[in-house]
C-alpha positions, 0 to 999 in steps of 0.5 A: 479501513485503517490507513496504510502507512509503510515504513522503511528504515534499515535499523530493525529497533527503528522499525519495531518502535514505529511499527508498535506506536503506528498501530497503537494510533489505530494505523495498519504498519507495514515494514520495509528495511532496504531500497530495493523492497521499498520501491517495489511496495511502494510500487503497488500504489496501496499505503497512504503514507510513506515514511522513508529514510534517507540512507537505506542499503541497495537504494538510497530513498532519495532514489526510491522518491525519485523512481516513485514520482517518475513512475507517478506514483503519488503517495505522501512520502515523509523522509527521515534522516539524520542529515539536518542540513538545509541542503539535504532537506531541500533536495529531498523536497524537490525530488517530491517528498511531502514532508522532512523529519530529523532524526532524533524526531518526537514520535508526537510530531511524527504522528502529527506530520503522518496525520496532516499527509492522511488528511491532504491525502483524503481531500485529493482522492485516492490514487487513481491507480494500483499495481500488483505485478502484471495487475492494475486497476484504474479506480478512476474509472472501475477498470482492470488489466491484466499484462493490458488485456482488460478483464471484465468483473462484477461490482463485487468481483471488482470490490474484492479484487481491489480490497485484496490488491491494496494489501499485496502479499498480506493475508485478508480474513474473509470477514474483513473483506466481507466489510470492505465489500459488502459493508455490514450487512450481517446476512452476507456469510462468508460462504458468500464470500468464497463463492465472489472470489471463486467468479473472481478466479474464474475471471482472471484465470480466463486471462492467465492470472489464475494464480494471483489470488491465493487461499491460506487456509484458516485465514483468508487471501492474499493476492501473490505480487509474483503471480 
């Protein structure tokens, strides 16, 4: 799977030209443009990287970072700021940001910071825990709950619902998810697939989740974060 970087800056050329260079470096880009919506992705625990900046409209990131470490969320957050002041950098990296760019930034040493945090990253695990609303799933220990009511999956049920839940409100092509589930093993169709996510469905429905995962049709799934 590509790696999850989310950026959030409330300038929309900002957002295009990270978007547009972050993918061309073979990253899978999200965008957020104010603090409120940033804190709620940054919620699901589903990007690896977080690029921040530090004067957003509704919430400050500042504030965002400190609401993610309180609620121990602990993806790499790179803020970006015009603030060069030592001060400001300094508070930013004692409320937990990981690393502290000035704008204006080389895009060369932004991608070279995003790269060092996927790194450091991959040699800490993956975070343990993902939300999805009422949803979460503890990877540590293959476990999920619904509202804290545990729900029983299969190895592929769980595979896929996870697969899913790390791209909350994103579509999910039944052939990717037949990668990521099944790796690629070419007899496993995607009649395959429909039929793992109709158990799934079954499974989260006995629980009142029924809503959660959702077809778009000619496309694939996505699980609802409003479910």
């Amino acid at each position: 799977m590509l790696p999850r970087v989310l950026v959030v800056d409330d300038e929309p050329g900002v957002r295009a030209a990270l978007r547009r260079g972050l993918t061309a470096e073979g990253m899978e880009v999200s965008v957020a443009a104010d603090g409120p919506e940033a804190l709620r992705l940054t919620m699901t625990g589903a990007f690896d990287v977080v690029l921040l900046d530090v004067m957003l409209p509704g919430m400050s990131g500042y504030r965002v970072l400190e609401r993610m470490r309180e609620q121990d969320v602990t993806t790499p957050v790179l803020l970006i700021s015009a603030k060069s002041g030592e001060v400001d950098q300094a508070d930013g990296l004692d409320l937990g940001a990981d690393g502290y760019l000035v704008k204006p930034f080389s895009f060369l040493v932004l991608v070279a910071q995003v790269r060092a945090l996927l790194r450091r990253r991959d040699n800490a695990g993956q975070q343990a825990c993902l939300r999805v609303g009422a949803l979460e799933i503890d990877r540590s220990n293959r476990e999920v709950h619904w509202n804290g009511q545990p729900v029983t999956l299969s190895p592929r049920e769980y595979g896929l619902l996870v697969a899913l839940a790390s791209h909350p409100e994103s579509v999910v092509p039944k052939d990717d998810l037949r990668r990521m589930v099944w790796g690629e093993e070419q007899f496993v169709t995607r009649n395959v697939v429909e039929v793992y996510v109709g158990y799934l469905r079954r499974k989260l429905s006995a629980v009142g989740a029924g809503e959660l995962v959702q077809t778009v049709r000619g496309q694939g799934y996505r699980v609802c974060c409003d479910a």
